[in-house]
PDB file of N, CA, C and O in Angstrom, chain B, residues numbered from 101:
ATOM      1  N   UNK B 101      21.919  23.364  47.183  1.00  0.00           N
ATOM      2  CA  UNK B 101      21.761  24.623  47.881  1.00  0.00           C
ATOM      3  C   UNK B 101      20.311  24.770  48.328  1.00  0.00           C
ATOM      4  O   UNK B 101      19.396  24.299  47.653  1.00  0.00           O
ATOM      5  N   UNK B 102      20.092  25.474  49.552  1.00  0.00           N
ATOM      6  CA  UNK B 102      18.683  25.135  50.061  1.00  0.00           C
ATOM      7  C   UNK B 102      17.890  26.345  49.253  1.00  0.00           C
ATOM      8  O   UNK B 102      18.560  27.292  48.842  1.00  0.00           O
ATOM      9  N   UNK B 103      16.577  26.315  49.047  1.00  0.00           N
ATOM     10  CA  UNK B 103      15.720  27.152  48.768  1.00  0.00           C
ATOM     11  C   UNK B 103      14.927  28.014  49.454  1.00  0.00           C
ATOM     12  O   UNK B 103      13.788  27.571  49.601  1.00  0.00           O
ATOM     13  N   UNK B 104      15.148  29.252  50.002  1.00  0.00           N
ATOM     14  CA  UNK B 104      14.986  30.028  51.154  1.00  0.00           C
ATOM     15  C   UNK B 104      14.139  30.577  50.820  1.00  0.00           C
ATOM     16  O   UNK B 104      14.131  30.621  49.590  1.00  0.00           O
ATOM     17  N   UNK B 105      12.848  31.376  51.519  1.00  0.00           N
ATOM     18  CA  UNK B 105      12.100  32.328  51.269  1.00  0.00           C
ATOM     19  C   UNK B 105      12.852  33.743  51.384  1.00  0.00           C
ATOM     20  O   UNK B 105      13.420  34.169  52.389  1.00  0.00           O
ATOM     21  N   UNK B 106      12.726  34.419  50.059  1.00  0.00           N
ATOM     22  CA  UNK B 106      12.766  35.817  50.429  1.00  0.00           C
ATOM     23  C   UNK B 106      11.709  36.377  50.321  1.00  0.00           C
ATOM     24  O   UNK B 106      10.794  36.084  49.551  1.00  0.00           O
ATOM     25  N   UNK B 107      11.776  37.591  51.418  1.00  0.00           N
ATOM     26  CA  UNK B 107      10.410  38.269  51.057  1.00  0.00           C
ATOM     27  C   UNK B 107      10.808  39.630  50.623  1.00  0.00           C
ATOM     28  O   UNK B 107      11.939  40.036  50.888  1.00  0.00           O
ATOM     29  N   UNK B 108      10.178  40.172  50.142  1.00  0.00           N
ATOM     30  CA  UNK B 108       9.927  41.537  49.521  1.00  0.00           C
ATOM     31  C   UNK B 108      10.906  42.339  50.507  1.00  0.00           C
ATOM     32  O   UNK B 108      10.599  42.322  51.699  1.00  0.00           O
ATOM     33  N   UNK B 109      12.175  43.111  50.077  1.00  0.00           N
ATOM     34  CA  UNK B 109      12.305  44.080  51.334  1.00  0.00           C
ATOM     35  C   UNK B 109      11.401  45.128  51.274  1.00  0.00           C
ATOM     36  O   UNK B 109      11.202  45.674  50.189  1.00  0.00           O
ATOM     37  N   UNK B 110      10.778  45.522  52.355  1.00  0.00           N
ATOM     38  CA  UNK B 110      10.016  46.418  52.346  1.00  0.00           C
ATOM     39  C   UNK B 110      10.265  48.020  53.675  1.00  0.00           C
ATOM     40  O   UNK B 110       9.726  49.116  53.833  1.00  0.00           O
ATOM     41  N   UNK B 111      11.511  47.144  54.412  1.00  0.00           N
ATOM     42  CA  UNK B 111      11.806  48.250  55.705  1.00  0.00           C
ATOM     43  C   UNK B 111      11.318  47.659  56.805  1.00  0.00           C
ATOM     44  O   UNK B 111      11.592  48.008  57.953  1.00  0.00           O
ATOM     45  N   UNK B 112      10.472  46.611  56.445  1.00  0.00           N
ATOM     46  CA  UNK B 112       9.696  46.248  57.938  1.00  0.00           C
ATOM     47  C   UNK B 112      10.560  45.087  58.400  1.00  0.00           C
ATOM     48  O   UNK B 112      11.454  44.793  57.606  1.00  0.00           O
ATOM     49  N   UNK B 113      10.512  44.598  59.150  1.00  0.00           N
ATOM     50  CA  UNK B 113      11.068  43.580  60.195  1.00  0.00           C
ATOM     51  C   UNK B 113      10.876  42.198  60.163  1.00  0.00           C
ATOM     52  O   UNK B 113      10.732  41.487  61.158  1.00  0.00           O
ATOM     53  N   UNK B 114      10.878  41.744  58.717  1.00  0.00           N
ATOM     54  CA  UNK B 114      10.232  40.476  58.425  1.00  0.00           C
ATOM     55  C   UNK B 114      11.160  39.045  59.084  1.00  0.00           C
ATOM     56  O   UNK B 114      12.349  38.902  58.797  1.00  0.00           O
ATOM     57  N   UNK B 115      10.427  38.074  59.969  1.00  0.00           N
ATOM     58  CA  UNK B 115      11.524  37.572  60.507  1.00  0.00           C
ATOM     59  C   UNK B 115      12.209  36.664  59.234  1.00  0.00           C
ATOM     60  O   UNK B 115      13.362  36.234  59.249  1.00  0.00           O
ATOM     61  N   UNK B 116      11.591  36.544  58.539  1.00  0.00           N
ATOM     62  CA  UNK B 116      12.336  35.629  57.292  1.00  0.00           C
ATOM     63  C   UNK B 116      13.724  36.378  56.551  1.00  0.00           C
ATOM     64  O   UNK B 116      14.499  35.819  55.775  1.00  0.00           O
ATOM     65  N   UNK B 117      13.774  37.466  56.917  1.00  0.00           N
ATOM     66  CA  UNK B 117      14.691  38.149  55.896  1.00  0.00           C
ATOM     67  C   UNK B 117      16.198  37.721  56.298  1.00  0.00           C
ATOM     68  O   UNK B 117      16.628  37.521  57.434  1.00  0.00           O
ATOM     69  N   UNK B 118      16.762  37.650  55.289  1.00  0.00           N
ATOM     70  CA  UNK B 118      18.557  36.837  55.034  1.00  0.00           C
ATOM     71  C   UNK B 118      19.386  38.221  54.505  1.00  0.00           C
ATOM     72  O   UNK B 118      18.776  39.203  54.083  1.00  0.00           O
ATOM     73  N   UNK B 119      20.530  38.171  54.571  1.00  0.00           N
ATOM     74  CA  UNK B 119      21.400  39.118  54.623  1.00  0.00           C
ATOM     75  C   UNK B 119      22.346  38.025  53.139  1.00  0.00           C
ATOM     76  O   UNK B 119      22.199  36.939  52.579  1.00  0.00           O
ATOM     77  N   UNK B 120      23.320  39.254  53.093  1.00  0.00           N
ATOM     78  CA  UNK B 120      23.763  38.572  51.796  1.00  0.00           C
ATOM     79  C   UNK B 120      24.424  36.925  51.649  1.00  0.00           C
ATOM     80  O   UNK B 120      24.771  36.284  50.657  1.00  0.00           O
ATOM     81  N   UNK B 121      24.413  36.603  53.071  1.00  0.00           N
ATOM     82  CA  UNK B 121      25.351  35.334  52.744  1.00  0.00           C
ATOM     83  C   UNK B 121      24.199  34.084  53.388  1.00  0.00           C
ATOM     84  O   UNK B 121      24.612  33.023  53.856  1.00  0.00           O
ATOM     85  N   UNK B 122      22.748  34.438  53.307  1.00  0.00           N
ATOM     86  CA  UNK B 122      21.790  33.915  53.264  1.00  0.00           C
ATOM     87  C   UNK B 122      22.085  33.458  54.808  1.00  0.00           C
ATOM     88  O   UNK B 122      22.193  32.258  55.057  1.00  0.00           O
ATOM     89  N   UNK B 123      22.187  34.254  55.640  1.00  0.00           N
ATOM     90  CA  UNK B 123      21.539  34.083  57.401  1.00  0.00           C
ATOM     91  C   UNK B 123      20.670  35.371  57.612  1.00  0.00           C
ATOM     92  O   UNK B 123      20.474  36.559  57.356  1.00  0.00           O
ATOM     93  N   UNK B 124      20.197  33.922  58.453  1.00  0.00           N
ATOM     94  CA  UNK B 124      19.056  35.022  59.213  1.00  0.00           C
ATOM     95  C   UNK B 124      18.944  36.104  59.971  1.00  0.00           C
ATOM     96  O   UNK B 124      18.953  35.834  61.172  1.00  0.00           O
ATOM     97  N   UNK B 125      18.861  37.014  59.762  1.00  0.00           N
ATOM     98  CA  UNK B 125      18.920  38.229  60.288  1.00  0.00           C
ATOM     99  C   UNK B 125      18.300  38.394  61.898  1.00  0.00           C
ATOM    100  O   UNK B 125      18.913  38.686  62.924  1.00  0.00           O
ATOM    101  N   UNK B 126      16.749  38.068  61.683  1.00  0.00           N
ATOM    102  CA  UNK B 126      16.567  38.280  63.365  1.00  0.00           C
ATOM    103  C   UNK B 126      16.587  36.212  63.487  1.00  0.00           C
ATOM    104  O   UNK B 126      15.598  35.485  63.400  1.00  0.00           O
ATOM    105  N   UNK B 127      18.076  35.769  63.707  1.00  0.00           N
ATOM    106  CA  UNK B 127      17.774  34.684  63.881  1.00  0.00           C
ATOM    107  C   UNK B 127      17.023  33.852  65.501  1.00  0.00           C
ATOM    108  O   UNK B 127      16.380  32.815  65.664  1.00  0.00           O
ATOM    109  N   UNK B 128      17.547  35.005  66.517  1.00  0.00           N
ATOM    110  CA  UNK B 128      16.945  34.962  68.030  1.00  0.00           C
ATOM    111  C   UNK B 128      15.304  34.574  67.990  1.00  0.00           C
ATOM    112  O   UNK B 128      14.588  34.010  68.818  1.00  0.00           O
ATOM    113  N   UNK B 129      15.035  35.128  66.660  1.00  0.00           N
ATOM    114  CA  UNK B 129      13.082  35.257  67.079  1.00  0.00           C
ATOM    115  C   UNK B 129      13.078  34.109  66.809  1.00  0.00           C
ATOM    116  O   UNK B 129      12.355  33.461  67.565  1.00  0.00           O
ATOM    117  N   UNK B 130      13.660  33.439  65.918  1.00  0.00           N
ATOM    118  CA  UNK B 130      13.278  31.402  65.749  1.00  0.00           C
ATOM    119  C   UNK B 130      13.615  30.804  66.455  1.00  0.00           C
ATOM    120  O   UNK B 130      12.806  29.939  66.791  1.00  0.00           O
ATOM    121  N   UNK B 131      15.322  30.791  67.369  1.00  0.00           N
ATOM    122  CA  UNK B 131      15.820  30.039  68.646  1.00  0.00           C
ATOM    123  C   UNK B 131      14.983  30.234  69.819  1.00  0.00           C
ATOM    124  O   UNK B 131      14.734  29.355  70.645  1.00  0.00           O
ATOM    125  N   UNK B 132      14.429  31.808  69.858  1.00  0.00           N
ATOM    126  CA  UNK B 132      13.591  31.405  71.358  1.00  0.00           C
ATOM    127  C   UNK B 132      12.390  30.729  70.894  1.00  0.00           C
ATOM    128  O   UNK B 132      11.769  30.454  71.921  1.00  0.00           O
ATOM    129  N   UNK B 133      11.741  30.321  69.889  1.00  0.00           N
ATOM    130  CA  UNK B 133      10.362  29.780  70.031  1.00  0.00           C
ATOM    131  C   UNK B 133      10.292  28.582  70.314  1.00  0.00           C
ATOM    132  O   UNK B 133      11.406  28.096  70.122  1.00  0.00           O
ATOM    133  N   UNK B 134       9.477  27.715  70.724  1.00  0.00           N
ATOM    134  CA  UNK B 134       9.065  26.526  71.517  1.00  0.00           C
ATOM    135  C   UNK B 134       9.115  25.793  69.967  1.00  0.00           C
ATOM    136  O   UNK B 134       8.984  26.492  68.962  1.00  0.00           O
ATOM    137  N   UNK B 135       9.298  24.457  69.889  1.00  0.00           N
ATOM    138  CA  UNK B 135       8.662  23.503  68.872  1.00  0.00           C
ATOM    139  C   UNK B 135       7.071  24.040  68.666  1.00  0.00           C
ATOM    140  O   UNK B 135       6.686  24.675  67.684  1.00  0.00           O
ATOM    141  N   UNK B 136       6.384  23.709  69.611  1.00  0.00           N
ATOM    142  CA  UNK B 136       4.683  24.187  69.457  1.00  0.00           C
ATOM    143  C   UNK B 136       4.369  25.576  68.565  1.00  0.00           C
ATOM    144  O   UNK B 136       3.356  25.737  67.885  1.00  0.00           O
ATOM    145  N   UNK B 137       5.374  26.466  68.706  1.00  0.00           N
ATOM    146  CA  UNK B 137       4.815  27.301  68.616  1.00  0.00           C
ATOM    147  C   UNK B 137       5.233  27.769  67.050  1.00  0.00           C
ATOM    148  O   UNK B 137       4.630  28.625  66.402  1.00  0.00           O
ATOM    149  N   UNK B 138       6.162  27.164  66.691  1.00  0.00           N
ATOM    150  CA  UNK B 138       6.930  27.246  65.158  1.00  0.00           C
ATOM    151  C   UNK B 138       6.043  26.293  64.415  1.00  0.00           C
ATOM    152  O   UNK B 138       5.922  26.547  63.216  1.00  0.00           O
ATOM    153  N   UNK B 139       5.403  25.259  64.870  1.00  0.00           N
ATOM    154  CA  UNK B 139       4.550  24.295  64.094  1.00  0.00           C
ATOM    155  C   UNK B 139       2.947  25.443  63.771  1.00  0.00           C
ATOM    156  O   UNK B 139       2.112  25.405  62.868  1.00  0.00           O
ATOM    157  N   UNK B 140       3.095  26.347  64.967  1.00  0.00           N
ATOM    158  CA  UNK B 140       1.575  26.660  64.425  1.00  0.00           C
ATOM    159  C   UNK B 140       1.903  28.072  63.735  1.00  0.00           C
ATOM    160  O   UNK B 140       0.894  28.679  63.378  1.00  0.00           O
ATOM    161  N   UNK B 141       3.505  28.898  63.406  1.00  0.00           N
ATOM    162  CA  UNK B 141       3.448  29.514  62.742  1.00  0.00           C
ATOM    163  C   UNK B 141       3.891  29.378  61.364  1.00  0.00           C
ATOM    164  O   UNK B 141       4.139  30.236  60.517  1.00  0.00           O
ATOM    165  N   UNK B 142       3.941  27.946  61.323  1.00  0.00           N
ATOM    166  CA  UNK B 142       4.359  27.776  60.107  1.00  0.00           C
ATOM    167  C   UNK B 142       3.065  27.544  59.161  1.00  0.00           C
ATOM    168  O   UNK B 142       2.874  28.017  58.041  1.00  0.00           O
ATOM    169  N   UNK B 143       2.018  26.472  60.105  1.00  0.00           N
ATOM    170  CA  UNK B 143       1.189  26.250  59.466  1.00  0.00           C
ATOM    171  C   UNK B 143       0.267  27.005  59.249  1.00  0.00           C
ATOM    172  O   UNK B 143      -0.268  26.870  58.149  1.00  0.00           O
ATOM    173  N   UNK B 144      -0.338  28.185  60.276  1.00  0.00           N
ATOM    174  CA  UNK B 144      -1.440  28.670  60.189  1.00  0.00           C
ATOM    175  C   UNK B 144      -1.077  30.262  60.426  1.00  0.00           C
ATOM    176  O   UNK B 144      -1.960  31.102  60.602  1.00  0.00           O
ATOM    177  N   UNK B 145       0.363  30.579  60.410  1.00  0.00           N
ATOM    178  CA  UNK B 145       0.364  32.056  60.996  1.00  0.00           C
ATOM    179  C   UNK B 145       1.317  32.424  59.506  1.00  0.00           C
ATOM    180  O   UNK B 145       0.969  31.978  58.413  1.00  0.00           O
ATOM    181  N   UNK B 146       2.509  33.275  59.682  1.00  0.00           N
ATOM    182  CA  UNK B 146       2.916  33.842  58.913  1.00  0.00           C
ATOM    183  C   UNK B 146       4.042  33.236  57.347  1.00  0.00           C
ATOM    184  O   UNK B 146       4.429  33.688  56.269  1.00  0.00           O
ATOM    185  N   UNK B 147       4.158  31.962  58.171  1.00  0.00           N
ATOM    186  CA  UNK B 147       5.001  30.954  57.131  1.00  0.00           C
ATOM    187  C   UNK B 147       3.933  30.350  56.157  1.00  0.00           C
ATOM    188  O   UNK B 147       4.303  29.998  55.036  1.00  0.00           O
ATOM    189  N   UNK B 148       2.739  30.227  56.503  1.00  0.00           N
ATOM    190  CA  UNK B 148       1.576  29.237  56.096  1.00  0.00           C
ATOM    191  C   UNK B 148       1.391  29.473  54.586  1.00  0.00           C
ATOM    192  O   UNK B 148       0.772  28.613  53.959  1.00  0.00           O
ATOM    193  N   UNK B 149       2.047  30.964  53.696  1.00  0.00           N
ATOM    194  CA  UNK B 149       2.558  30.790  52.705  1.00  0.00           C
ATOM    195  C   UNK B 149       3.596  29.845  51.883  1.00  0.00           C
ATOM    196  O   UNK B 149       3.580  29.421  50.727  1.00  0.00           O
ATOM    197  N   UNK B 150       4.587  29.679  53.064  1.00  0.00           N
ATOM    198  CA  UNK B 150       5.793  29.284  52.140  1.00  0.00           C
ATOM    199  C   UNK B 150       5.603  27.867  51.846  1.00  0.00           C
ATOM    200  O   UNK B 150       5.113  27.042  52.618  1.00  0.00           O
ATOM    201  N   UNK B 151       6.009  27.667  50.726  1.00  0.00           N
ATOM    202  CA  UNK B 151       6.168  26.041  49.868  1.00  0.00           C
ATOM    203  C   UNK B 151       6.617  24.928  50.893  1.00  0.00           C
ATOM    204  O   UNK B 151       6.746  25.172  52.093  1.00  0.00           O
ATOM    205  N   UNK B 152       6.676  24.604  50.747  1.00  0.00           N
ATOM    206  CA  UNK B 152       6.893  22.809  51.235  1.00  0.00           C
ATOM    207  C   UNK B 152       8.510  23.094  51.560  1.00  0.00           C
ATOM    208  O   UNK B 152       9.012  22.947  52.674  1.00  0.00           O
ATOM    209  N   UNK B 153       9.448  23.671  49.982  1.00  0.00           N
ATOM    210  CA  UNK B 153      10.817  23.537  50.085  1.00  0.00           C
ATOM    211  C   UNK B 153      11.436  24.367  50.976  1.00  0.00           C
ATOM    212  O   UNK B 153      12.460  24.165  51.628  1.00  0.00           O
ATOM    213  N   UNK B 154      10.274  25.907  50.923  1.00  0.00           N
ATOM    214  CA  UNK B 154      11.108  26.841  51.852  1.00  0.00           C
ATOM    215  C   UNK B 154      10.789  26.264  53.080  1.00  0.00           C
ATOM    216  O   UNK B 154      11.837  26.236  53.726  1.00  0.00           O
ATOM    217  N   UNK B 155      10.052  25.883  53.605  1.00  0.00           N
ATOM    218  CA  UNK B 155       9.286  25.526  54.658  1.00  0.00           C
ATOM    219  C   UNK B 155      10.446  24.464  55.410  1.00  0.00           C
ATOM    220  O   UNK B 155      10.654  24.656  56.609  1.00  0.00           O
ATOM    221  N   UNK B 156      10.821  23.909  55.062  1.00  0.00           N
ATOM    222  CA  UNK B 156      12.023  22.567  55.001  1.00  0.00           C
ATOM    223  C   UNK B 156      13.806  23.679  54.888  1.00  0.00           C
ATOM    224  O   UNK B 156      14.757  23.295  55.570  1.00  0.00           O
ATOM    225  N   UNK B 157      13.873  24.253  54.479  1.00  0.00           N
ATOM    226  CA  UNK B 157      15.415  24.935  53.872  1.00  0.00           C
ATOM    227  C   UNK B 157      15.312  25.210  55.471  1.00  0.00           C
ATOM    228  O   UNK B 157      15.977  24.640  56.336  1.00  0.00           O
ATOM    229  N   UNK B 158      14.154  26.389  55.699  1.00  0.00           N
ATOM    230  CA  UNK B 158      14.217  27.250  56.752  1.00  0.00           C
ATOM    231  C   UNK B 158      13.965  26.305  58.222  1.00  0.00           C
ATOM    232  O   UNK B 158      14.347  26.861  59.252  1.00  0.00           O
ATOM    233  N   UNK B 159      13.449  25.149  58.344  1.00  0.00           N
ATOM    234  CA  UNK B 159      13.094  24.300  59.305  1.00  0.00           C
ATOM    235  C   UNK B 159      14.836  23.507  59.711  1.00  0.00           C
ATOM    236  O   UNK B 159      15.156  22.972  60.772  1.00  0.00           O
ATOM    237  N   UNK B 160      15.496  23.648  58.746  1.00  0.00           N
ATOM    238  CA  UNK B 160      17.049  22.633  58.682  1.00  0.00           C
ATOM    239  C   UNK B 160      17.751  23.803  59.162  1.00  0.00           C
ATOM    240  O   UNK B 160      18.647  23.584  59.977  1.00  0.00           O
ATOM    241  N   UNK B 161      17.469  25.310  58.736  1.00  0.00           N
ATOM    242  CA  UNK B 161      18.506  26.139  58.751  1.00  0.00           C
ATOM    243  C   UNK B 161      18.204  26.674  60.527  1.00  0.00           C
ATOM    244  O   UNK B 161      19.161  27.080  61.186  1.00  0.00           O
ATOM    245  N   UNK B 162      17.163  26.623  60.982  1.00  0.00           N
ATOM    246  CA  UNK B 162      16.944  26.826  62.414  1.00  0.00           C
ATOM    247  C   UNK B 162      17.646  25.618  63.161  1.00  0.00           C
ATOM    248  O   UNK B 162      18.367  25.860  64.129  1.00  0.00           O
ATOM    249  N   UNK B 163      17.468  24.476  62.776  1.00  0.00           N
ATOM    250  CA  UNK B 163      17.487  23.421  63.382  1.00  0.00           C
ATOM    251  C   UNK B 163      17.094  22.413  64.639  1.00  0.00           C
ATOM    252  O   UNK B 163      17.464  21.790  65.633  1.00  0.00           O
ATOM    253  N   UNK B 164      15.749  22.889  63.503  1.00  0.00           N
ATOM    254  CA  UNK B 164      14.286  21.920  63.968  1.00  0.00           C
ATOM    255  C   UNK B 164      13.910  21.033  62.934  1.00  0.00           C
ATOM    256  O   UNK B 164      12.741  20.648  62.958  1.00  0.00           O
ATOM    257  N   UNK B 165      14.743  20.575  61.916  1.00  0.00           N
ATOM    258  CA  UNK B 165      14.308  19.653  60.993  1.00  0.00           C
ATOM    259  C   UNK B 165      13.071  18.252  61.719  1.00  0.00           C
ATOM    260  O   UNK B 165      12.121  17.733  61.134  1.00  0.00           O
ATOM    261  N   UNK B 166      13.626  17.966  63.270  1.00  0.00           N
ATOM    262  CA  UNK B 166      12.433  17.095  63.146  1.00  0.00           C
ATOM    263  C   UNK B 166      11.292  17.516  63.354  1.00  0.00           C
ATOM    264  O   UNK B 166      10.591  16.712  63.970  1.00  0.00           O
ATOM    265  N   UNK B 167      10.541  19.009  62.933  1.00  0.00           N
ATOM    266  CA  UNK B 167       9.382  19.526  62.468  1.00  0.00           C
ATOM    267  C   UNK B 167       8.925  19.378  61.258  1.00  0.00           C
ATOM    268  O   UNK B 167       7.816  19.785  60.910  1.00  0.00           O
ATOM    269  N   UNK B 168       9.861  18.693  60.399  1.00  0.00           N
ATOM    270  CA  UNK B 168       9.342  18.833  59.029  1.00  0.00           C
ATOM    271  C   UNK B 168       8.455  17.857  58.592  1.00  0.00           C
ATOM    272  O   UNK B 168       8.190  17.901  57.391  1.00  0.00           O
ATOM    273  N   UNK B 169       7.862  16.881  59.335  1.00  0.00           N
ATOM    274  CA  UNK B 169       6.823  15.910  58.822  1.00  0.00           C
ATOM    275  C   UNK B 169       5.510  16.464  59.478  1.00  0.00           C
ATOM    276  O   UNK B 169       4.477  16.301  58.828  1.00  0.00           O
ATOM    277  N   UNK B 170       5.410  17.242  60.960  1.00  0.00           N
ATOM    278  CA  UNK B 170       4.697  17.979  61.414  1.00  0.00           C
ATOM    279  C   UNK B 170       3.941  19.205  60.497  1.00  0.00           C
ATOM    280  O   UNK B 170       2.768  19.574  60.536  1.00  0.00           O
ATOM    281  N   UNK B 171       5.059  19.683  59.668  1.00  0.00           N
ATOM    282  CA  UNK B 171       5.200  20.806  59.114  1.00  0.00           C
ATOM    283  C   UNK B 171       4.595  20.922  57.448  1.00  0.00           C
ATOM    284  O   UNK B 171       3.758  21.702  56.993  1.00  0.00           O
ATOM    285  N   UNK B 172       5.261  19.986  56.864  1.00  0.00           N
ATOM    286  CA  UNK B 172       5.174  19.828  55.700  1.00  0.00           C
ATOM    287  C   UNK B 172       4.694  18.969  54.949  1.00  0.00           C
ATOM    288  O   UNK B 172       5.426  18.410  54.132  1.00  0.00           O
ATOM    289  N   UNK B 173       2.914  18.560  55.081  1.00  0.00           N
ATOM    290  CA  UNK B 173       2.021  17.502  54.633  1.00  0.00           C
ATOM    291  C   UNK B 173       2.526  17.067  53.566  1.00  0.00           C
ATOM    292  O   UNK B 173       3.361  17.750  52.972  1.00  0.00           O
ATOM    293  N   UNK B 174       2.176  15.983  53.149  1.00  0.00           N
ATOM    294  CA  UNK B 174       2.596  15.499  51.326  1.00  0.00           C
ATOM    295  C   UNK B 174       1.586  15.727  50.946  1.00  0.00           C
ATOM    296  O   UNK B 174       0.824  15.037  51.623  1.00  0.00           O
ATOM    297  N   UNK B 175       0.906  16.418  50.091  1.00  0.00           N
ATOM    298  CA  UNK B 175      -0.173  16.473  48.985  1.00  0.00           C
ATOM    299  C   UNK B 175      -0.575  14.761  48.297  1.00  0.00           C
ATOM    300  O   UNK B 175       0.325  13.954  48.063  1.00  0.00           O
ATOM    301  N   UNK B 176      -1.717  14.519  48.108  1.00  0.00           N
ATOM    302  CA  UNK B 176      -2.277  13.462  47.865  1.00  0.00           C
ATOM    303  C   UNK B 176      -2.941  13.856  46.487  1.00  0.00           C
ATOM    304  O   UNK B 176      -3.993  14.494  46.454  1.00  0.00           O
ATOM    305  N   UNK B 177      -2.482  13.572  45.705  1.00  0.00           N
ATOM    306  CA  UNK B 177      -3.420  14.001  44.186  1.00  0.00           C
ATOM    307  C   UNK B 177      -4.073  12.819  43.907  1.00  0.00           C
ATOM    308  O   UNK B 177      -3.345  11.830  43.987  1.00  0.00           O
ATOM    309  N   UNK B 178      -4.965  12.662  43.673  1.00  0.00           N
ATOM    310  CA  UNK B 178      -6.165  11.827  42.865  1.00  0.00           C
ATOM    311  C   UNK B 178      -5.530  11.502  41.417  1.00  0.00           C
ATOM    312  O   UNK B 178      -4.736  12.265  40.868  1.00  0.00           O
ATOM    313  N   UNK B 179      -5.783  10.800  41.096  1.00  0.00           N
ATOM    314  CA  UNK B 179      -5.888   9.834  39.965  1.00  0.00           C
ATOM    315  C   UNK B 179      -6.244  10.714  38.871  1.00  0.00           C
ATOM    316  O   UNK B 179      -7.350  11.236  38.733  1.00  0.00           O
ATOM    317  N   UNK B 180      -5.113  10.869  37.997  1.00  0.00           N
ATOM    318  CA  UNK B 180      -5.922  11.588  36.122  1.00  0.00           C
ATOM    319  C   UNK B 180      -6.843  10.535  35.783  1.00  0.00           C
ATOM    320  O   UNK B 180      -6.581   9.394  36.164  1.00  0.00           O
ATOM    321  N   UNK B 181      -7.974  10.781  35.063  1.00  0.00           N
ATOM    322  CA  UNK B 181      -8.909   9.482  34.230  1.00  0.00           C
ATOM    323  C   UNK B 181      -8.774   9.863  32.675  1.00  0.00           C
ATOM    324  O   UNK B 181      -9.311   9.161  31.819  1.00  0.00           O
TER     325      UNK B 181
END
């Protein structure tokens, strides 16, 4: 089962927010955006929170998965000594 971001309901208009059977509510605001423009809100605008997994659930569930290497760096950890 994928791992979705929820956010806080708060009343406001969050485009991430899912309804009970986990779709997207304003799903239009992700279909009209360009590839370009989902890469730079993922990374540097309002997604630039979400984890790696939500980042990926929600990239498959739009279906732009081939953003997810764009999208979702691998972390490089250094060596324990």
């Amino acid at each position: 089962m994928a791992t979705f971001y929820r956010p806080p309901f708060e009343g406001d208009d969050n485009p991430f927010m899912r309804d009970g059977d986990d779709k997207l509510i304003r799903r239009s605001y992700w279909l009209d955006m360009s590839d370009r423009s989902i890469v730079m809100i993922m990374t540097q605008g309002i997604g630039s929170a979400l984890s790696a997994d939500e980042k990926r659930a929600h990239l498959e569930d739009i279906r732009r998965p081939h953003l997810v290497a764009q999208i979702c760096t691998v972390e490089i950890l250094p060596p324990e000594r």
